[in-house]
PDB file with SEQRES, HELIX, SHEET and CRYST1 records, atoms N, CA, C and O in Angstrom:
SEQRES   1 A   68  UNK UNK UNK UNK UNK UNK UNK UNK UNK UNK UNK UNK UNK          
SEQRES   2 A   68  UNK UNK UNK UNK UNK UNK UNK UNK UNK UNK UNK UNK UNK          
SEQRES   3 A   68  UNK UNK UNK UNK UNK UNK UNK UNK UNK UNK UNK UNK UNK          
SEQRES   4 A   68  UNK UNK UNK UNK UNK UNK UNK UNK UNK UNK UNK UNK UNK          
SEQRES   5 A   68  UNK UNK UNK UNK UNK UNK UNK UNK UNK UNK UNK UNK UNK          
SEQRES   6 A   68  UNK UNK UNK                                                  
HELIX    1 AA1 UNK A    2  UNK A    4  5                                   3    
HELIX    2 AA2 UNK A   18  UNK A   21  1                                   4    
HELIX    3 AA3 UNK A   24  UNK A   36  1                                  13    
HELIX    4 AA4 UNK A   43  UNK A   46  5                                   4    
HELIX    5 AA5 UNK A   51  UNK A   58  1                                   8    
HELIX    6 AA6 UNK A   61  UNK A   63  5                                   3    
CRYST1    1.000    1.000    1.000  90.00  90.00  90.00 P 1           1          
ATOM      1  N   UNK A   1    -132.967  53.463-134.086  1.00  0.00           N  
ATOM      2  CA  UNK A   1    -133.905  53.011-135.086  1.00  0.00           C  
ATOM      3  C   UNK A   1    -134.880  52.030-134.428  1.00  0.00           C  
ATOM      4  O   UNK A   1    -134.324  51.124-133.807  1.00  0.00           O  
ATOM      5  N   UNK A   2    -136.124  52.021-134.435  1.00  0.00           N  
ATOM      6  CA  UNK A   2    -137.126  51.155-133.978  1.00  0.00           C  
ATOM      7  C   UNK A   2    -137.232  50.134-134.234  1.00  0.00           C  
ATOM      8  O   UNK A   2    -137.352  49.321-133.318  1.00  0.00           O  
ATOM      9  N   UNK A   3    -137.238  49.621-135.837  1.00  0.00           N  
ATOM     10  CA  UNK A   3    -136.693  48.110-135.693  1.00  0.00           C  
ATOM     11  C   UNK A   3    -135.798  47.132-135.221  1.00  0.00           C  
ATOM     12  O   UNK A   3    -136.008  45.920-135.174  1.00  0.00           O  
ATOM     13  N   UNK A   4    -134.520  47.896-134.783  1.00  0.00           N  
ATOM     14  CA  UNK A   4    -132.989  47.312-133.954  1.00  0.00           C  
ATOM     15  C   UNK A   4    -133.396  47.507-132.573  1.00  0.00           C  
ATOM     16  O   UNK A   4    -132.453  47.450-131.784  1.00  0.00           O  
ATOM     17  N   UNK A   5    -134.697  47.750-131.990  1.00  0.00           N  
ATOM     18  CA  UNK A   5    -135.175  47.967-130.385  1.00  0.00           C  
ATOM     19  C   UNK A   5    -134.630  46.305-130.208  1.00  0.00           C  
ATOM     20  O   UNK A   5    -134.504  45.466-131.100  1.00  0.00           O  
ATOM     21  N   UNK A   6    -134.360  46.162-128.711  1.00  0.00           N  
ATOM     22  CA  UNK A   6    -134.329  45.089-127.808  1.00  0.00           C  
ATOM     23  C   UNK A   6    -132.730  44.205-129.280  1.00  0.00           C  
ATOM     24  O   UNK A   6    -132.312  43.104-128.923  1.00  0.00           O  
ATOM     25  N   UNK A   7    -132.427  44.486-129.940  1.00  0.00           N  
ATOM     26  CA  UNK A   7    -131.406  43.503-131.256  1.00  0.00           C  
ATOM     27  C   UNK A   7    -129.745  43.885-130.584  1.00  0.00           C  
ATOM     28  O   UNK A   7    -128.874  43.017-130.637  1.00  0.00           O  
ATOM     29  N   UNK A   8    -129.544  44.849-130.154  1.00  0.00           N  
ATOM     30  CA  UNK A   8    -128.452  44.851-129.508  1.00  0.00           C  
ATOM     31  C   UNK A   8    -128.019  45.503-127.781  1.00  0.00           C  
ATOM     32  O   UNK A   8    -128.951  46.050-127.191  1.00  0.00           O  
ATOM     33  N   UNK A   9    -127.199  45.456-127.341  1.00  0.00           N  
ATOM     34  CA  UNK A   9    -126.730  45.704-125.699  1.00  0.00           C  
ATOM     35  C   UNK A   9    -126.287  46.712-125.295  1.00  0.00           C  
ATOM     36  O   UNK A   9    -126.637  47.331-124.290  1.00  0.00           O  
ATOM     37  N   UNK A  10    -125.000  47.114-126.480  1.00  0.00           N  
ATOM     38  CA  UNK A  10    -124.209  48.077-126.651  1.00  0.00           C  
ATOM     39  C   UNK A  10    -123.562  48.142-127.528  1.00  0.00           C  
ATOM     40  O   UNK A  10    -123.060  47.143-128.044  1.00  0.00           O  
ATOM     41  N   UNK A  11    -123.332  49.702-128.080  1.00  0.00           N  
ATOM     42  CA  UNK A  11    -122.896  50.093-129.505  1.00  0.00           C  
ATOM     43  C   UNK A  11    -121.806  51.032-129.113  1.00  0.00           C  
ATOM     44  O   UNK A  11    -121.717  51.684-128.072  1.00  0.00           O  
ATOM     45  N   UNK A  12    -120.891  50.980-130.260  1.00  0.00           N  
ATOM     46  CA  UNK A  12    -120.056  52.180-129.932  1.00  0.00           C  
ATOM     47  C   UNK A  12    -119.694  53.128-131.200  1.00  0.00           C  
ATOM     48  O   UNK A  12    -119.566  52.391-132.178  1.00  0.00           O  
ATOM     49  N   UNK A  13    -119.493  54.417-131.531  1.00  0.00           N  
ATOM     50  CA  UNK A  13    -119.649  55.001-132.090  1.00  0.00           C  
ATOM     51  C   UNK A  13    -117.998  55.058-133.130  1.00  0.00           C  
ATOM     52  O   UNK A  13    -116.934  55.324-132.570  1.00  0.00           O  
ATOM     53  N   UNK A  14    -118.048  54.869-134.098  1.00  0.00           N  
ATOM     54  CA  UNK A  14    -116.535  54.383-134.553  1.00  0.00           C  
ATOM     55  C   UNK A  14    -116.153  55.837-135.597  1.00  0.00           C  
ATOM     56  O   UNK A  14    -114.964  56.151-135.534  1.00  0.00           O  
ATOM     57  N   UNK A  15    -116.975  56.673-136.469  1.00  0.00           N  
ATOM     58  CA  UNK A  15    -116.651  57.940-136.502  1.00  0.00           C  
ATOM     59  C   UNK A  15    -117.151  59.390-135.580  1.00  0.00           C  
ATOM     60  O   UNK A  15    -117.589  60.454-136.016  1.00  0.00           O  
ATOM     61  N   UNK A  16    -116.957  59.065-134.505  1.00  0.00           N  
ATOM     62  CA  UNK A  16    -117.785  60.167-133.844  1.00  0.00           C  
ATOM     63  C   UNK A  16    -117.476  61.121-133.780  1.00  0.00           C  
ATOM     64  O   UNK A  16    -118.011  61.715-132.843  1.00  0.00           O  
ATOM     65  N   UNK A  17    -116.347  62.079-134.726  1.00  0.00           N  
ATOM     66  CA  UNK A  17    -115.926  63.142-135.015  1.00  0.00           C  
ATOM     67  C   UNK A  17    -117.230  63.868-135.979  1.00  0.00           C  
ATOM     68  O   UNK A  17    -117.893  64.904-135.926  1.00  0.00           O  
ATOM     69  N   UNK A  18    -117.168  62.943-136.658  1.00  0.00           N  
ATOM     70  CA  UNK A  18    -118.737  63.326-137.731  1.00  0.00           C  
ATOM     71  C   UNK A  18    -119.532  64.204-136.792  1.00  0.00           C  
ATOM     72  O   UNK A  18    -119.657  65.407-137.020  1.00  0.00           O  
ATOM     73  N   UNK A  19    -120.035  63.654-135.804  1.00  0.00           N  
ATOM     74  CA  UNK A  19    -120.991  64.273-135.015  1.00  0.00           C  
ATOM     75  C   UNK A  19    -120.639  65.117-134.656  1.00  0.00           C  
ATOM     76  O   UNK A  19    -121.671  65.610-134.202  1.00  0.00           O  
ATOM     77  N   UNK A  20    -119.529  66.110-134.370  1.00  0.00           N  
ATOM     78  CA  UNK A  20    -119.618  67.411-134.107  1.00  0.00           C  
ATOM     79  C   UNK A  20    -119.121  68.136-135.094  1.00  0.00           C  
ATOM     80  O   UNK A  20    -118.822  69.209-134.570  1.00  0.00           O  
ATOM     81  N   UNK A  21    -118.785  68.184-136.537  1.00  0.00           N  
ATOM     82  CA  UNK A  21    -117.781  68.591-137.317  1.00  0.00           C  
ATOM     83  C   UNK A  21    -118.329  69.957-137.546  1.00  0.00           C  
ATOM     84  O   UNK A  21    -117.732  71.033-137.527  1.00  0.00           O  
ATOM     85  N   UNK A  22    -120.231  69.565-137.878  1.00  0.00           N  
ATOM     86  CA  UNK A  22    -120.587  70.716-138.418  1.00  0.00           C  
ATOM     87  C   UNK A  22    -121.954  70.923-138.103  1.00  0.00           C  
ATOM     88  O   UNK A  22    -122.641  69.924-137.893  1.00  0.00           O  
ATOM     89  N   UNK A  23    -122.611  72.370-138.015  1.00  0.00           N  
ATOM     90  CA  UNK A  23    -124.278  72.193-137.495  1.00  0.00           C  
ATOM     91  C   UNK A  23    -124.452  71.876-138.926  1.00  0.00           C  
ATOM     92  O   UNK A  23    -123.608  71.760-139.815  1.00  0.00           O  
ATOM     93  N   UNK A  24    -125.797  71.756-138.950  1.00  0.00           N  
ATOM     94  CA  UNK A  24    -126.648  71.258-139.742  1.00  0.00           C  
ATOM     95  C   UNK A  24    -126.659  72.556-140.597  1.00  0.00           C  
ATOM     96  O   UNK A  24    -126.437  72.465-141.805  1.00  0.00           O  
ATOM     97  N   UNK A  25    -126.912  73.781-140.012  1.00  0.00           N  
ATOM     98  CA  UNK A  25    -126.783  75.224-140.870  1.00  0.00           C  
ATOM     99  C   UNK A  25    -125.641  74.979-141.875  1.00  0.00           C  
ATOM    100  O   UNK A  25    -125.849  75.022-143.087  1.00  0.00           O  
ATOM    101  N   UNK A  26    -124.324  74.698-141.298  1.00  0.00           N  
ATOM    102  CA  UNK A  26    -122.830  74.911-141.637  1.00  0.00           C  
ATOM    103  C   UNK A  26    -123.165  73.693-142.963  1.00  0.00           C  
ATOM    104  O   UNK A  26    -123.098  74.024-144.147  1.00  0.00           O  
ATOM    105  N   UNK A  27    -123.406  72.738-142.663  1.00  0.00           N  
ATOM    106  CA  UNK A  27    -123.482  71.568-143.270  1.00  0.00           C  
ATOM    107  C   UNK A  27    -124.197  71.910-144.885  1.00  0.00           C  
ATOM    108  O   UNK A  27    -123.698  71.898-146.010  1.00  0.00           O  
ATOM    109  N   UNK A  28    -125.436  72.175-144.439  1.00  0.00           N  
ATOM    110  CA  UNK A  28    -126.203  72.284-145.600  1.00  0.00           C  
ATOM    111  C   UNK A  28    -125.577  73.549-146.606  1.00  0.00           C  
ATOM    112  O   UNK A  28    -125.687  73.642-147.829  1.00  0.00           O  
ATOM    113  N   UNK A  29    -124.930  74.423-145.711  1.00  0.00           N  
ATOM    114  CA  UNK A  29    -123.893  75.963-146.407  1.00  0.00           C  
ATOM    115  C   UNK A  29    -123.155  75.078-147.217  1.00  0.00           C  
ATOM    116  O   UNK A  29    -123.331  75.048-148.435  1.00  0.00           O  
ATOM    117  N   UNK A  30    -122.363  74.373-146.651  1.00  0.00           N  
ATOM    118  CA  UNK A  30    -120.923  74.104-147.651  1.00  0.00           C  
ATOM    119  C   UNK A  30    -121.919  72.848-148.883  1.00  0.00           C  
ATOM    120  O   UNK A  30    -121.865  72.942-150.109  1.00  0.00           O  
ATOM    121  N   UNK A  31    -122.492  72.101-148.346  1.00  0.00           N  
ATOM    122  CA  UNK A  31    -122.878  71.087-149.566  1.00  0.00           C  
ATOM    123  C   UNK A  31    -123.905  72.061-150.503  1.00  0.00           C  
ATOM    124  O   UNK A  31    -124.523  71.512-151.416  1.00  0.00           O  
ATOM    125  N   UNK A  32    -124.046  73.254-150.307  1.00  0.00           N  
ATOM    126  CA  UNK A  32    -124.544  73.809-151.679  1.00  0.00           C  
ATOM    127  C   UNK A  32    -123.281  74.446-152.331  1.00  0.00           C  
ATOM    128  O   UNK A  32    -123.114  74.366-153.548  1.00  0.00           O  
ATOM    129  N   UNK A  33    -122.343  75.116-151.471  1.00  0.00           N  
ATOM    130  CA  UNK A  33    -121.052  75.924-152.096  1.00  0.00           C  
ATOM    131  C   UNK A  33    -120.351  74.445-153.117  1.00  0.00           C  
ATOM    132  O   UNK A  33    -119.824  74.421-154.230  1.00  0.00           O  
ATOM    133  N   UNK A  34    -120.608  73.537-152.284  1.00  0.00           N  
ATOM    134  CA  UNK A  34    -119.767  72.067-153.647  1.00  0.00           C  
ATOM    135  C   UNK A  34    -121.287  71.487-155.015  1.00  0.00           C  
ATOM    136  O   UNK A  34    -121.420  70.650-155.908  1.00  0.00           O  
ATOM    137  N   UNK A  35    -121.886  72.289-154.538  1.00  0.00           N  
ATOM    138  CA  UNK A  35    -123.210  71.872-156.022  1.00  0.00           C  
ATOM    139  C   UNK A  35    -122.979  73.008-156.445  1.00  0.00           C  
ATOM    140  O   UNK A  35    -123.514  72.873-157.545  1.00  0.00           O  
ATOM    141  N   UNK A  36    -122.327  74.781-156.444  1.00  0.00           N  
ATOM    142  CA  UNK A  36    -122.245  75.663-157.219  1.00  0.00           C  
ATOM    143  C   UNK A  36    -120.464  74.992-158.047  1.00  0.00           C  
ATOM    144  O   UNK A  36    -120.074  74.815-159.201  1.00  0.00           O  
ATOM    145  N   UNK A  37    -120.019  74.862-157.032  1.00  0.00           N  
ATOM    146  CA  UNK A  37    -118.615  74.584-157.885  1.00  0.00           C  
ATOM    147  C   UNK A  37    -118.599  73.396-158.623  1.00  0.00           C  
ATOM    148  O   UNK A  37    -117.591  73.214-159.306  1.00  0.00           O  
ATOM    149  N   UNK A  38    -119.451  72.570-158.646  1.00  0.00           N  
ATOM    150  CA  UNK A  38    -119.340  71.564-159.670  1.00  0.00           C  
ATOM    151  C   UNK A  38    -120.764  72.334-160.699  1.00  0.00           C  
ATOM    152  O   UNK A  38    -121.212  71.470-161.453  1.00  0.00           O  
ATOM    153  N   UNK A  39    -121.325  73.371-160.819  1.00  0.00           N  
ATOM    154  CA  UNK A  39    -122.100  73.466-161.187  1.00  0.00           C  
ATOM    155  C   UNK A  39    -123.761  72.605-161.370  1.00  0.00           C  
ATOM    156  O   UNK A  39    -124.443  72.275-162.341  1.00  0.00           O  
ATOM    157  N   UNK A  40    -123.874  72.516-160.222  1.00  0.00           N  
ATOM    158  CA  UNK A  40    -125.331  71.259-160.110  1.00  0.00           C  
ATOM    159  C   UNK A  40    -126.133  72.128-159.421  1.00  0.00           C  
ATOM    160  O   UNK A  40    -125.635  73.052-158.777  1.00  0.00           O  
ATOM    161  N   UNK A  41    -127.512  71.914-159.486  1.00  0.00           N  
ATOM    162  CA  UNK A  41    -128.349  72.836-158.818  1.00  0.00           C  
ATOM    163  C   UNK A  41    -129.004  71.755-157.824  1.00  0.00           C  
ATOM    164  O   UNK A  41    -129.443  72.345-156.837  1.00  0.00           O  
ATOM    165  N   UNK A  42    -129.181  70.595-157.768  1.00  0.00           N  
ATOM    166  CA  UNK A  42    -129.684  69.715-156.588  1.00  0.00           C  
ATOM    167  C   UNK A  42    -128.994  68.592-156.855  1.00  0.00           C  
ATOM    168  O   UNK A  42    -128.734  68.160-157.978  1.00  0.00           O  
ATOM    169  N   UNK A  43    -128.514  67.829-155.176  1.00  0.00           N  
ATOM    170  CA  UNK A  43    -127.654  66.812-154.820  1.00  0.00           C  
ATOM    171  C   UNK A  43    -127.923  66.026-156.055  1.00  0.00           C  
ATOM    172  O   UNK A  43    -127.035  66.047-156.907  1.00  0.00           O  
ATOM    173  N   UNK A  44    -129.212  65.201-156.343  1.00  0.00           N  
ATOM    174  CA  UNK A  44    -128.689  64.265-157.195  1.00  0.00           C  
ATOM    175  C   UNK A  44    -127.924  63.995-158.116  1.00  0.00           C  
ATOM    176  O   UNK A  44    -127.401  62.908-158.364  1.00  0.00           O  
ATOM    177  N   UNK A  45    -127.792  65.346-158.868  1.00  0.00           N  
ATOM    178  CA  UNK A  45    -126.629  65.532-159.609  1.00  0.00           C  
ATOM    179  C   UNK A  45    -125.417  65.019-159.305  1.00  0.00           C  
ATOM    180  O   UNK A  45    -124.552  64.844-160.163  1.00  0.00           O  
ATOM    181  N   UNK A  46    -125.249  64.714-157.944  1.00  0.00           N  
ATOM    182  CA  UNK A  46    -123.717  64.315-157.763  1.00  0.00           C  
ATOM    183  C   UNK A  46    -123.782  62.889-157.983  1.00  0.00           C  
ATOM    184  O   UNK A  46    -122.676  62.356-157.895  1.00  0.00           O  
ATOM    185  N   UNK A  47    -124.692  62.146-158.229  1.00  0.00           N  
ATOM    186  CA  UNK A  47    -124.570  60.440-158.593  1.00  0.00           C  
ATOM    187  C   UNK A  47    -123.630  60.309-160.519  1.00  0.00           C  
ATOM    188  O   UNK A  47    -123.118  59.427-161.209  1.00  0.00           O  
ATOM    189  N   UNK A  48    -123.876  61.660-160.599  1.00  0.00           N  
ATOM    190  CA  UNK A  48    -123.189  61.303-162.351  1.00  0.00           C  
ATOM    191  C   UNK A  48    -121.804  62.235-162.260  1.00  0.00           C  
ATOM    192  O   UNK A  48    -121.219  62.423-163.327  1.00  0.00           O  
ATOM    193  N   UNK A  49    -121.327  62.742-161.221  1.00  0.00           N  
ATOM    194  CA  UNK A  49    -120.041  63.150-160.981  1.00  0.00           C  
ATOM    195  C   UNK A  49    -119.283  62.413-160.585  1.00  0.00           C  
ATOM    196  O   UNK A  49    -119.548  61.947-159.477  1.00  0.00           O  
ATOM    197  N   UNK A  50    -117.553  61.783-161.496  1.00  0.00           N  
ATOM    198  CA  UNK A  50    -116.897  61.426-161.460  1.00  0.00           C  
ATOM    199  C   UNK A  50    -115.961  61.500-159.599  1.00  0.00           C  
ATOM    200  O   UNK A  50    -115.882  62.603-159.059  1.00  0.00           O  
ATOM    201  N   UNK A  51    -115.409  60.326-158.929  1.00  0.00           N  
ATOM    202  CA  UNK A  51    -115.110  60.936-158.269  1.00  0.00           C  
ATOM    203  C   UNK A  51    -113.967  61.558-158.229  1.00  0.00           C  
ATOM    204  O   UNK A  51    -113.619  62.307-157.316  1.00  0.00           O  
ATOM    205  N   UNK A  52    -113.110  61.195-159.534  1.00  0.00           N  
ATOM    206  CA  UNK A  52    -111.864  61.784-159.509  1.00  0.00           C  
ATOM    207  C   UNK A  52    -112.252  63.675-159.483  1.00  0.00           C  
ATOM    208  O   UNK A  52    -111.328  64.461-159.269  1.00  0.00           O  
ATOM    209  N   UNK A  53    -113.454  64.102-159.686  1.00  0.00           N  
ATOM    210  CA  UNK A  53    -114.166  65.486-160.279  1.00  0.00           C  
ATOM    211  C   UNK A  53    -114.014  65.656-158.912  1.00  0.00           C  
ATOM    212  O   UNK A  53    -113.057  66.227-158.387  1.00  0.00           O  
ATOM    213  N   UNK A  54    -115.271  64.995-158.144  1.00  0.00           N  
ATOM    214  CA  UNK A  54    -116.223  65.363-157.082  1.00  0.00           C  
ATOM    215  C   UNK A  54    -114.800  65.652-155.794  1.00  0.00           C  
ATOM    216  O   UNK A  54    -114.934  66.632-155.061  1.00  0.00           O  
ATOM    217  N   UNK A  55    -113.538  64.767-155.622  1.00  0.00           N  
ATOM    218  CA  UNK A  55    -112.635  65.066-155.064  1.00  0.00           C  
ATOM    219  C   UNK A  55    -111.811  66.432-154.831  1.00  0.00           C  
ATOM    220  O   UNK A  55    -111.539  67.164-153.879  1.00  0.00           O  
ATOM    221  N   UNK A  56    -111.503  66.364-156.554  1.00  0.00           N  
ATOM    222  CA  UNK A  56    -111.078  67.737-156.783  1.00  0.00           C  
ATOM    223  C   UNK A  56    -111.587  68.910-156.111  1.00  0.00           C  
ATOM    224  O   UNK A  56    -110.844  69.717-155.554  1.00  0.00           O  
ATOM    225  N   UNK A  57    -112.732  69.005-156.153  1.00  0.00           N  
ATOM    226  CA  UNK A  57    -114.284  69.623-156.088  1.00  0.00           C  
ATOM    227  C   UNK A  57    -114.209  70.417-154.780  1.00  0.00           C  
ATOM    228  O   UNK A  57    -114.260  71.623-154.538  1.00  0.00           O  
ATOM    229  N   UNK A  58    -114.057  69.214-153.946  1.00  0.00           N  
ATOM    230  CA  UNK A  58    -113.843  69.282-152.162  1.00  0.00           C  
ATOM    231  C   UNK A  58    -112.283  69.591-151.531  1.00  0.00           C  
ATOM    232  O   UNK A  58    -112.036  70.206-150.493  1.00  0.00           O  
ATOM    233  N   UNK A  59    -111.400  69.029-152.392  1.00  0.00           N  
ATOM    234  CA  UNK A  59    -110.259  69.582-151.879  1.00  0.00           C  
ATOM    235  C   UNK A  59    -109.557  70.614-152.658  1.00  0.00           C  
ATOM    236  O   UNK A  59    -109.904  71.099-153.735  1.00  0.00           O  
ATOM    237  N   UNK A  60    -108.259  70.942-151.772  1.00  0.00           N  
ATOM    238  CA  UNK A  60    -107.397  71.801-152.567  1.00  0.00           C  
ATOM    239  C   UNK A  60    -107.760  73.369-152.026  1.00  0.00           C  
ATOM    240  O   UNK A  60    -108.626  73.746-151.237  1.00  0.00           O  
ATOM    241  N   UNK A  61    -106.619  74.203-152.866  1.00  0.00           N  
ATOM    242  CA  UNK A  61    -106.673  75.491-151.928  1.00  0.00           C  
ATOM    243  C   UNK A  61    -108.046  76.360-152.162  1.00  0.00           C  
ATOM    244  O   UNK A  61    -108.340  77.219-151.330  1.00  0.00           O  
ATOM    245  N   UNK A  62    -108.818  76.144-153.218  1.00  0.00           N  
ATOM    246  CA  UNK A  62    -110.077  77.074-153.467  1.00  0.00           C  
ATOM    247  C   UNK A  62    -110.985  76.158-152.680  1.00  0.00           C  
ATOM    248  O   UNK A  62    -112.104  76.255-153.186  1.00  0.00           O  
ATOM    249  N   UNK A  63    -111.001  75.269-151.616  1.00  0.00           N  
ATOM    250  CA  UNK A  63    -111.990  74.619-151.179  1.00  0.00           C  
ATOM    251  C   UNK A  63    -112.418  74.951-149.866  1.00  0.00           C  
ATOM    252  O   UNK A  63    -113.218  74.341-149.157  1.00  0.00           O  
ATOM    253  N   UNK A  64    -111.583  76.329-149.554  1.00  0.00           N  
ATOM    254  CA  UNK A  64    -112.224  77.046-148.275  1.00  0.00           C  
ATOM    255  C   UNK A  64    -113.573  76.869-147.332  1.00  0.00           C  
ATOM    256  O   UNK A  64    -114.383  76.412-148.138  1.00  0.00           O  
ATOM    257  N   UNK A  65    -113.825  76.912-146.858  1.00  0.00           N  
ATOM    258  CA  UNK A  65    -115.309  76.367-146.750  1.00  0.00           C  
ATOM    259  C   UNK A  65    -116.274  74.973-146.801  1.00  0.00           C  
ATOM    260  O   UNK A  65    -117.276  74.611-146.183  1.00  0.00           O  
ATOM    261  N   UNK A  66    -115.574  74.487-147.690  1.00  0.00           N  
ATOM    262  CA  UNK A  66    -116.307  73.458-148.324  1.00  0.00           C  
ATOM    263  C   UNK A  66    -115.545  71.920-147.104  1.00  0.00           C  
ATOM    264  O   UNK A  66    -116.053  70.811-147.266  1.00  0.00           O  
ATOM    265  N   UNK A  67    -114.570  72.052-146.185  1.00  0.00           N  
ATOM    266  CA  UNK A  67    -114.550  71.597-145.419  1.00  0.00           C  
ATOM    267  C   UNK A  67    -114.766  71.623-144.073  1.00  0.00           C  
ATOM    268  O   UNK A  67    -115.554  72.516-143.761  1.00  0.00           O  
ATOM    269  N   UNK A  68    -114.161  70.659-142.721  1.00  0.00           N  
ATOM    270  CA  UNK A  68    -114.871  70.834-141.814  1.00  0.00           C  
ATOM    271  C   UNK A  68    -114.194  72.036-140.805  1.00  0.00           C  
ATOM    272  O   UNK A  68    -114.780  72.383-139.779  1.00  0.00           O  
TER     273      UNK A  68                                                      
END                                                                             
């Protein structure tokens, strides 16, 4: 980020599994397959989904796909 230029020395990356889990293709695939199964047609919708819902949503045995 351009404003943190010259602000720190060294960083270290503390989830860096994230970074390879999924391409960006794969990524954007499954976060629409979890807006059909909660029935939402664009992300924002997920700010008024419960997370006890939105959990459900993502896990469990019909959630094929929808992980990494």
């Amino acid at each position: 980020m351009p404003a943190g230029k010259g602000l720190f020395h060294k960083a270290i990356i503390e989830s860096g599994s994230q970074l390879t889990v999924a391409s960006a293709d794969n990524a954007t695939a499954r976060t629409k397959a979890l807006l059909a199964k909660l029935g939402l047609t664009k992300p924002e919708g997920l700010q008024k989904v419960s997370t006890t819902k939105l959990f459900k949503a993502a896990s469990g045995p019909d959630a094929s796909g929808l992980g990494p």
